[in-house]
C-alpha positions as CSV (number, residue, x, y, z in Angstrom):
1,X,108.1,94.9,81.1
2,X,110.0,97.0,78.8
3,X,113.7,98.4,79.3
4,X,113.8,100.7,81.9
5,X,116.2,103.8,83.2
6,X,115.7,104.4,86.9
7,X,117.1,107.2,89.2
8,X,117.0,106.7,92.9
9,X,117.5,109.7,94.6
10,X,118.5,110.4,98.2
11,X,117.1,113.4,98.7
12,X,118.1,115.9,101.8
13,X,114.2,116.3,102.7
14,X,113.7,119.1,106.1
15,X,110.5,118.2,107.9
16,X,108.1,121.0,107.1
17,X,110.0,122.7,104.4
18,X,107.1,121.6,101.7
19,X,108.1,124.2,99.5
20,X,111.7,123.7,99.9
21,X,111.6,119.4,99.8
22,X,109.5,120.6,96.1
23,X,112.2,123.1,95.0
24,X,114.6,120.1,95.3
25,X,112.7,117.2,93.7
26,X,112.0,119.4,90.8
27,X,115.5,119.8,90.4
28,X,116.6,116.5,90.5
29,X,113.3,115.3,88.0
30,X,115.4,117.7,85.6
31,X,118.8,116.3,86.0
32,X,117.1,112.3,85.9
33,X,115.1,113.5,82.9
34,X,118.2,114.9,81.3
35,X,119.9,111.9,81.7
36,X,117.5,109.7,80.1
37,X,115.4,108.2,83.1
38,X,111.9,106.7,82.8
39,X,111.5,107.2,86.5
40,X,112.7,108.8,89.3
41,X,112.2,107.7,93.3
42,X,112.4,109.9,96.1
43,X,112.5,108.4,99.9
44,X,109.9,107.9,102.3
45,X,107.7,111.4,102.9
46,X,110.2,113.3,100.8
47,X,107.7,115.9,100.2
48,X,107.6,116.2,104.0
49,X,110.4,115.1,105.6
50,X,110.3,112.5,107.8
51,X,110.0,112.9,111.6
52,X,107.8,111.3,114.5
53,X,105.3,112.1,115.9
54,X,105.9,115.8,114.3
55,X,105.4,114.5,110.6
56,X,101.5,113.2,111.2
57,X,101.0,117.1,111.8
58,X,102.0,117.9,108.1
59,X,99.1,116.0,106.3
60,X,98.2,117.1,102.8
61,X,95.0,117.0,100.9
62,X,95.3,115.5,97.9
63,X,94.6,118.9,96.5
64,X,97.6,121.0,97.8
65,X,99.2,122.7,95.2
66,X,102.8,120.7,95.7
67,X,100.7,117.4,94.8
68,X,99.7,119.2,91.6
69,X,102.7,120.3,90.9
70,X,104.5,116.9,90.9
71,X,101.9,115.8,88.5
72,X,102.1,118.6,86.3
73,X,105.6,118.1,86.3
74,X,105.0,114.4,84.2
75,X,102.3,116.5,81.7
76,X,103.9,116.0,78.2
77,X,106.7,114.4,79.5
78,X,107.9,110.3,79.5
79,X,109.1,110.8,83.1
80,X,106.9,109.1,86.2
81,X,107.6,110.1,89.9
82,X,107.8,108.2,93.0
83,X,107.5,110.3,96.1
84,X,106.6,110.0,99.8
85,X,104.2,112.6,101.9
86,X,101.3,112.3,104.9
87,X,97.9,112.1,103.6
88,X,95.0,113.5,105.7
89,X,94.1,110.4,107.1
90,X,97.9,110.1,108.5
91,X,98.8,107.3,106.1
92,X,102.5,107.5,105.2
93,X,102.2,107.3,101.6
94,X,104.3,106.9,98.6
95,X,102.8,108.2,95.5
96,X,103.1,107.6,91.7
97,X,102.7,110.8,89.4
98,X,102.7,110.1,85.3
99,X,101.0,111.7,82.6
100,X,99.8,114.9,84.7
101,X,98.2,112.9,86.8
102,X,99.2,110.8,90.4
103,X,98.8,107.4,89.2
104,X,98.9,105.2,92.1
105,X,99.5,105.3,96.0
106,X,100.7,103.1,98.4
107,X,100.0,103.4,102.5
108,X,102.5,101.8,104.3
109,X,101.3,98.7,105.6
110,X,103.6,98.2,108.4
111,X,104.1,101.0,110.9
112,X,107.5,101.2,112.3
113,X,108.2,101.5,116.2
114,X,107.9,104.9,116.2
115,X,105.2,105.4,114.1
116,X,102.4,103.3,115.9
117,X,100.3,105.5,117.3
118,X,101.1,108.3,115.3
119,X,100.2,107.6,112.1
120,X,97.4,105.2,110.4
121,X,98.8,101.9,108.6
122,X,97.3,101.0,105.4
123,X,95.8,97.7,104.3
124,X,96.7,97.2,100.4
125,X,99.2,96.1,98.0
126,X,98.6,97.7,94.9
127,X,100.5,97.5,91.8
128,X,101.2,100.8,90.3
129,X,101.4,100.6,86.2
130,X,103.9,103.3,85.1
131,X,103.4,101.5,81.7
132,X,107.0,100.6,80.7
133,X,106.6,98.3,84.1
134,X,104.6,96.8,86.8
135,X,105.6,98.7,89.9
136,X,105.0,97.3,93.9
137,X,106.1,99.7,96.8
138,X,107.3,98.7,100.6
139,X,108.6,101.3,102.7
140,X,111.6,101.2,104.8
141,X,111.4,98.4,107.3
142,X,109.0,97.0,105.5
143,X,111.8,95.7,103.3
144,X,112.4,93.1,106.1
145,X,108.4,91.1,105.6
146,X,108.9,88.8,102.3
147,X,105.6,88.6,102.5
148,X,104.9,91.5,101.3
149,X,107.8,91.0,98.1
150,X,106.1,87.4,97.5
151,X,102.7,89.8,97.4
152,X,103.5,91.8,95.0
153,X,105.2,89.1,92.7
154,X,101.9,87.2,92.7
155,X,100.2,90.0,91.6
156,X,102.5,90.7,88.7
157,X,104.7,93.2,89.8
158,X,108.5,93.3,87.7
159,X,110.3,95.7,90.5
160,X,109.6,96.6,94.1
161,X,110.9,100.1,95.3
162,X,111.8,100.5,98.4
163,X,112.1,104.4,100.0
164,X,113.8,104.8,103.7
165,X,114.1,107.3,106.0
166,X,116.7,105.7,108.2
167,X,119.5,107.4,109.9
168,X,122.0,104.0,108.9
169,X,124.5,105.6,106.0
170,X,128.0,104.6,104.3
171,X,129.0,101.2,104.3
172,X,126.9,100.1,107.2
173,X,123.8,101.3,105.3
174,X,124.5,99.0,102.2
175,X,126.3,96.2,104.6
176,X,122.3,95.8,105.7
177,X,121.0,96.1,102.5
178,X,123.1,93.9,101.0
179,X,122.0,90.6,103.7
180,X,118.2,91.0,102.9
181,X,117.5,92.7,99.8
182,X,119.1,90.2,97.3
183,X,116.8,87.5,98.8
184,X,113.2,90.1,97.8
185,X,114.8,90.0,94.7
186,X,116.2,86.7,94.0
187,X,113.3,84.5,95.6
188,X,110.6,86.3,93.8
189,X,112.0,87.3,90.1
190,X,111.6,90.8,90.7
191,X,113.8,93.9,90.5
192,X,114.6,96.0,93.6
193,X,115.6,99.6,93.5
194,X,116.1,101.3,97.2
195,X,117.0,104.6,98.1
196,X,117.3,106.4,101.5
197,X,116.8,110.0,102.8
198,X,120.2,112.1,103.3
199,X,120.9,114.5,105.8
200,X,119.6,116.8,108.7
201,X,115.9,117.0,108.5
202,X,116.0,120.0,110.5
203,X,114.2,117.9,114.0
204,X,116.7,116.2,115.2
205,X,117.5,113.6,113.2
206,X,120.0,112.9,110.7
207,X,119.6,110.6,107.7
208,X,122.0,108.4,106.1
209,X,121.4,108.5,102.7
210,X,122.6,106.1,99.8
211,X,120.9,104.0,96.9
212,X,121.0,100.7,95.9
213,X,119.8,98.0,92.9
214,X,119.4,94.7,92.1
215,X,118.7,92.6,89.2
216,X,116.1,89.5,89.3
217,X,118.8,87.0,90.2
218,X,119.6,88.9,93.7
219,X,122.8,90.3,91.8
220,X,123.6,94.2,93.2
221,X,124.0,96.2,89.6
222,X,124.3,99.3,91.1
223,X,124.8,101.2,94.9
224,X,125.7,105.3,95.9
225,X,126.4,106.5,99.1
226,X,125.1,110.2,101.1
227,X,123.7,112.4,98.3
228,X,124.5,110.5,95.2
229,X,122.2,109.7,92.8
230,X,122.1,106.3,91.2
231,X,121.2,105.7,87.5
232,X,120.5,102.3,86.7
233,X,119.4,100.4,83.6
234,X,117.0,97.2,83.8
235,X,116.8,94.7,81.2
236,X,113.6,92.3,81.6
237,X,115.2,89.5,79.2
238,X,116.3,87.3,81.7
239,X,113.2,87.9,84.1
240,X,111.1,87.6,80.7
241,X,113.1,84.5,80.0
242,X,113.1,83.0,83.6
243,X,109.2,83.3,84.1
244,X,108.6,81.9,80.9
245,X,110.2,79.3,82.5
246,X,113.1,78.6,80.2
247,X,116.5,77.6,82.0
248,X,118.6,75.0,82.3
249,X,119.9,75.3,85.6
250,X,118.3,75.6,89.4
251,X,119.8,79.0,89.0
252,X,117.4,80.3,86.8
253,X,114.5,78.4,87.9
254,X,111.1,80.4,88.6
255,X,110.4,80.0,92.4
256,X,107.1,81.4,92.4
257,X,105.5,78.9,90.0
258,X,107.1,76.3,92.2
259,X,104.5,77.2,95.3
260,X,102.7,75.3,97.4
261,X,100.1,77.5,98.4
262,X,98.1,75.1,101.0
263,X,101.4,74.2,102.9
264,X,101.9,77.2,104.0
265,X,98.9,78.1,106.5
266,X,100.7,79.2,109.4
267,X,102.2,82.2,107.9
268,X,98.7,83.8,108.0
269,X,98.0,82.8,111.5
């Protein structure tokens, strides 16, 4: 991994506003271009806004022109973009665009309670190479399966983004946050970057918003509430450092090479 400047982005997304939801990521691209990003996340189904069951009825091709435009937003440019919409086969997905082109998708694996059903849940962990770093995606609730984290660590990944659509906000929204997301982090040498969808989506339902960080130690390095963007640097020398397997303390101990893979059957049960 290579130093990295990511925006998180809580982005006031109204369910079936494609055009709209676009009009506004643009926007914000600009402003976490201007400011020297390397990438900038969106929350879950951004493009679409996020509603059940209503959302499964705003599937996209993966030629509709807002997809395009999203990657032609990346041609000539160093910026790569993490966004959320419903693909035709009613996978929630989060998408990587870079270099003119959409790099990478994740399908959320994990449906939530109101999405089973509705949409279809995917059945991969891929790692998405923006080329400054080794990306892994979980989406909203999926936050809570360190399964999925300790996946994607295996695998290689140096940060996991995590995009919500959740209606929790303020202090209660980072009060969560802050009990399990240090542990995704901290337990599998990996950054964590999550970001939440802000305001009325227009059906209903209003999101919280907010945005947080955290470095490879489980250490919070950055957090926003409602609307606010959040601008964080990450440096891999300690996670370079730490997997190398140089420290001198438990503290900075690598877990993952610590494993016992063949003790742990039951999980897969």
């Amino acid at each position: 991994m290579e130093p990295l400047r990511i925006t998180m982005v809580p982005l006031h997304s109204r369910v079936g506003d494609i055009e709209g939801n676009l009009a506004k990521m643009l926007s914000r691209c600009d402003e976490a271009e201007g400011n020297g990003a390397d990438l900038v996340c969106f929350p879950e189904l951004s493009l679409t806004g996020y509603a059940m069951p209503s959302s499964r009825d705003l599937a996209m091709s993966e030629d509709h022109p807002a997809l395009a435009s999203i990657s032609e937003r990346t041609e000539g440019s160093e910026l790569s973009i993490c966004f959320g919409y419903v693909d035709a086969e009613g996978h929630i997905v989060q998408a990587v665009a870079s270099k003119g082109r959409i790099i990478g998708r994740y399908r959320k694996t994990h449906l939530g309670e109101r999405e089973q059903g509705v949409m279809t849940p995917g059945d991969s962990f891929p790692i998405i190479d923006i080329g400054k770093a080794k990306v892994g995606i979980s989406i909203c609730w999926e936050a809570h399966f360190p399964e999925i984290a300790g996946t994607y660590a295996l695998e290689g990944a140096d940060m996991i983004l995590m995009p919500f659509a959740s209606g929790l906000g303020g202090e209660r929204r980072q009060s969560s946050w802050d009990r399990f997301l240090p542990a995704r982090a901290y337990d599998n040498t990996v950054f964590v970057a999550a970001v939440n969808a802000f305001g009325d989506t227009g059906a209903g339902t209003m999101m919280g918003g907010g945005a947080a960080a955290y470095n490879v130690r489980g250490e919070r390095i950055g957090h926003t509430y409602g609307s606010q963007a959040l601008t964080v640097d990450l440096d891999p020398e300690q996670m370079d450092r730490i997997r190398a397997g140089h420290y001198e303390s438990m503290r900075d101990v690598y877990f993952i090479d610590k494993r016992r893979p063949g003790l742990y059957g039951r999980i897969t049960e």
